[in-house]
C-alpha positions as CSV (number, residue, x, y, z in Angstrom):
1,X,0.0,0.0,0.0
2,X,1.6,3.0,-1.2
3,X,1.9,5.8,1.3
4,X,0.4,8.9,0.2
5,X,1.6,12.8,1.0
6,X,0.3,15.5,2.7
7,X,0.6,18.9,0.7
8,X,-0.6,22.1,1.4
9,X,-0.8,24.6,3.7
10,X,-1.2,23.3,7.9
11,X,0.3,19.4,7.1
12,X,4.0,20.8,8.1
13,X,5.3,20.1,4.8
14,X,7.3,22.9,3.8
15,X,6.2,25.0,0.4
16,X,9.1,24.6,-2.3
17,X,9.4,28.1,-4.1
18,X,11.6,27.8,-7.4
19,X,14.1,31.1,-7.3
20,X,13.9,32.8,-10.8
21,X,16.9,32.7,-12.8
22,X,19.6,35.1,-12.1
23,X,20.0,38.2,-13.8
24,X,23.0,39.4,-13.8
25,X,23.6,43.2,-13.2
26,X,26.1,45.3,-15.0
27,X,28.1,47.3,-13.2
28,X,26.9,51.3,-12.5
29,X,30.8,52.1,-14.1
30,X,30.1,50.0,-17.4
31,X,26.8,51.6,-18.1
32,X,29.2,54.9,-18.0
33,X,31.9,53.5,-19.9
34,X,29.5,52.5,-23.2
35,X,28.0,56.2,-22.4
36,X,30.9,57.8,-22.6
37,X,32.8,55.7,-25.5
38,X,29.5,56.7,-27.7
39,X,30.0,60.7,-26.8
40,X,33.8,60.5,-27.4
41,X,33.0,59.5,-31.0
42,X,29.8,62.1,-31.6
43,X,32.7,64.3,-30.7
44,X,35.5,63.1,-32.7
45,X,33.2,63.3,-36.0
46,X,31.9,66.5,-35.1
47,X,35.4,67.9,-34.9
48,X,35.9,66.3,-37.9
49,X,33.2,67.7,-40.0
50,X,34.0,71.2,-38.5
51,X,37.6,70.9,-40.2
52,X,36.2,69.7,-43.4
53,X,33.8,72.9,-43.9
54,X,36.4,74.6,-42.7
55,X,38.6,73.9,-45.9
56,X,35.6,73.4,-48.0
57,X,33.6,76.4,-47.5
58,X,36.3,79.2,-48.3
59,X,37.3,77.5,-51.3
60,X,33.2,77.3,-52.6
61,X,33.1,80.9,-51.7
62,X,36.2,82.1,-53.8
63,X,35.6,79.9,-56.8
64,X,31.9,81.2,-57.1
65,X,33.1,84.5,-57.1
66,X,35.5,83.6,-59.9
67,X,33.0,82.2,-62.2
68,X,30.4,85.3,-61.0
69,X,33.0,87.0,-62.5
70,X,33.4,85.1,-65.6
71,X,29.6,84.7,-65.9
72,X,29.5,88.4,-65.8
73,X,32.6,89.1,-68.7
74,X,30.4,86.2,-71.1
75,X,27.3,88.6,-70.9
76,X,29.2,91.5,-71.5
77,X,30.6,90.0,-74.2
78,X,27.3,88.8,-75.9
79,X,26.0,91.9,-75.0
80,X,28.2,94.0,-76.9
81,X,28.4,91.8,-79.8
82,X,24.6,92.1,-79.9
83,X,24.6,96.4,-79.5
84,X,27.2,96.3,-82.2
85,X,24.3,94.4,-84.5
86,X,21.4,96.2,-83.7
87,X,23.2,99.2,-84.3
88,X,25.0,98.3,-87.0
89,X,28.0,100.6,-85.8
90,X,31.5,99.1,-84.3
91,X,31.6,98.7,-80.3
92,X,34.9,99.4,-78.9
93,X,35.8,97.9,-75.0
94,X,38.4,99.4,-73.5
95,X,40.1,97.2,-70.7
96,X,42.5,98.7,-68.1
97,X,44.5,95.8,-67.0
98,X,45.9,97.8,-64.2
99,X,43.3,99.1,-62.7
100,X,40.7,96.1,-63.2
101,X,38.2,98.2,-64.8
102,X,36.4,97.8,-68.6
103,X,34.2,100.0,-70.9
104,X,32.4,100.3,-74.5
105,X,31.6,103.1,-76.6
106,X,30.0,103.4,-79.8
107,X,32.1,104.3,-83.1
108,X,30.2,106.5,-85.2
109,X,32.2,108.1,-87.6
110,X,35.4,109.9,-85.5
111,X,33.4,109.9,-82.6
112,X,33.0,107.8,-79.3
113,X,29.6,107.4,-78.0
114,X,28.9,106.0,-74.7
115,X,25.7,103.9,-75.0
116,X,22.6,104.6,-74.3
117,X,21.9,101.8,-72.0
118,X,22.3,102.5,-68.4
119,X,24.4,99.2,-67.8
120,X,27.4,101.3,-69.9
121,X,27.0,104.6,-67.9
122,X,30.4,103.5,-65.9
123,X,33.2,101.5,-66.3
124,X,32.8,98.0,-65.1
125,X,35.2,96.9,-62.2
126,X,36.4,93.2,-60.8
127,X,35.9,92.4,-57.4
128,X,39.2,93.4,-55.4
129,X,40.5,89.9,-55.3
130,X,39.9,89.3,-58.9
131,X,42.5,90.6,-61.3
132,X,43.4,89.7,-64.9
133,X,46.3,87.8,-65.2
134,X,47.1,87.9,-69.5
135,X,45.2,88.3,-72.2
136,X,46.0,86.9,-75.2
137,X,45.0,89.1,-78.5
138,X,45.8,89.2,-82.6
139,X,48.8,91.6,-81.5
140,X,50.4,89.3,-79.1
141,X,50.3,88.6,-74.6
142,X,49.2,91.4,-73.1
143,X,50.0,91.4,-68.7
144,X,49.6,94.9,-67.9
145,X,48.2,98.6,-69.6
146,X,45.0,98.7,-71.8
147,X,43.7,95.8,-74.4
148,X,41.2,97.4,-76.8
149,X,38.5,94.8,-77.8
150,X,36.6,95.6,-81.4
151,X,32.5,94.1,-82.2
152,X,31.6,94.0,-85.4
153,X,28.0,95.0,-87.5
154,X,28.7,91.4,-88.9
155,X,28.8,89.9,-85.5
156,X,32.4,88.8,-85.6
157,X,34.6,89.9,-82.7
158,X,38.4,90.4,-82.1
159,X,40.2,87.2,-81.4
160,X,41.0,87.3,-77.5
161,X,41.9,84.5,-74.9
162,X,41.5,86.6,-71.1
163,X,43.2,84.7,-68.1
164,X,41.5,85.7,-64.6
165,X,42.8,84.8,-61.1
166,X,41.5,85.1,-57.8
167,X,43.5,86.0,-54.2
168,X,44.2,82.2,-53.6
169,X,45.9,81.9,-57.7
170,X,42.9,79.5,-59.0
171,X,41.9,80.5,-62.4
172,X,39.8,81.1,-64.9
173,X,40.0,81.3,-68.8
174,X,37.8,82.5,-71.2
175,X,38.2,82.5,-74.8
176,X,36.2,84.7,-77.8
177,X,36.1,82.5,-80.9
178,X,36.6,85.4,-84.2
179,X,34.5,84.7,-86.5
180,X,31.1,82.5,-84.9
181,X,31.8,84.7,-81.4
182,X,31.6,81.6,-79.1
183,X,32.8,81.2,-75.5
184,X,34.8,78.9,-74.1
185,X,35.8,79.0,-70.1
186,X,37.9,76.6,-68.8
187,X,39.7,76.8,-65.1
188,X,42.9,76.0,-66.9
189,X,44.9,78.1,-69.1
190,X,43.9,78.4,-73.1
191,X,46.8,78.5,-74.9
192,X,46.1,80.1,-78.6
193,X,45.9,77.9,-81.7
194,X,49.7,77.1,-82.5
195,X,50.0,78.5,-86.2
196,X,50.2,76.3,-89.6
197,X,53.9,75.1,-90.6
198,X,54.6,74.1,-93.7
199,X,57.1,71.1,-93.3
200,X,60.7,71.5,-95.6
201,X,60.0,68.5,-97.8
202,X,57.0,70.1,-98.9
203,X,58.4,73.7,-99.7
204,X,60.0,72.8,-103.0
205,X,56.4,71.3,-104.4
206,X,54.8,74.2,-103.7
207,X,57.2,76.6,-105.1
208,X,57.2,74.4,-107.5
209,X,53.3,74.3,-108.5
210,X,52.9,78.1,-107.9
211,X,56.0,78.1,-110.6
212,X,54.0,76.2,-112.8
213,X,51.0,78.6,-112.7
């Protein structure tokens, strides 16, 4: 006969609780130590961003005042070309390498006419850290005095190639085409067109043919 139990409460038999399974507790210091290890880096990306826009920023700043600049010089440009054709009369621009400065008038006849267009009531000036380096024109490299610039009633415009350069030396090139008047810019120099050689072999067969005619 098998012998049975008492359980419950009153029988003397002891309740059995089960404890729950530990949980183990980190430290008060580690808690700080993750904290602190994720601030150090916030800080050490901040710092590094700060530095980036630091060398960044200035250098956006000057190079969009450079190609202002040059925006500025290619609507001056067309514009002039265009007053010369609606006019039909030759637009001179003056530029005063020296002193940063540029300015049209109107040829008619012996006279200079400043034109009527408000834009042209005074000389155009470059910022004060933009200065013109060169210009290249028909009569050779010009770095210093005044380059005189001719538009035609045809729409053709003086051969010129005008180097630019801002306080920190970057640069900026811009380049008339004669005879279609296109623009090129370029932040590197534009060298002109080196001119036609005829090789030495080939010098006797022409004198030769022109002989001939």
């Amino acid at each position: 006969m098998m012998r049975r139990e008492a359980r419950g409460k009153g029988r003397g038999t002891p309740e059995t609780h089960l404890a729950a399974p530990f949980a183990p507790r980190l430290a008060p210091h580690a808690n700080w130590a993750t904290a602190g290890f994720t601030i150090l880096e916030i800080i050490i990306v901040l710092f590094l961003l700060v530095g980036l826009l630091g060398i960044v920023l200035p250098r956006i700043s000057l190079e969009e005042n450079l190609g202002s600049v040059g925006r500025k010089m290619v609507g001056t440009v067309r514009s002039l070309q265009g007053l010369s054709m609606s006019t039909q009369k030759t637009v001179h621009l003056y530029i005063d390498m020296d002193r940063g400065i540029y300015w049209p008038v109107i040829l008619d006849g012996n006279e200079e006419k400043i034109p009527i267009d408000a834009t042209w009531a005074m000389p155009l000036t470059l910022p004060e850290s933009i200065r013109f380096s060169d210009i290249l024109v028909s009569q050779g490299k010009k770095e210093s005095g005044r380059v005189d610039l001719y538009f035609y009633p045809t729409g053709r415009v003086d051969p010129a190639t005008m180097h630019l350069v801002d306080a920190r030396s970057n640069l900026l090139a811009i380049a008339i085409e004669p005879v279609t008047g296109a623009i090129r810019m370029s932040d590197e120099r534009i060298e002109p067109p080196k001119p036609l050689t005829i090789p030495d072999r080939v010098r006797p067969w022409l004198q030769t043919t022109v002989a001939a005619r």
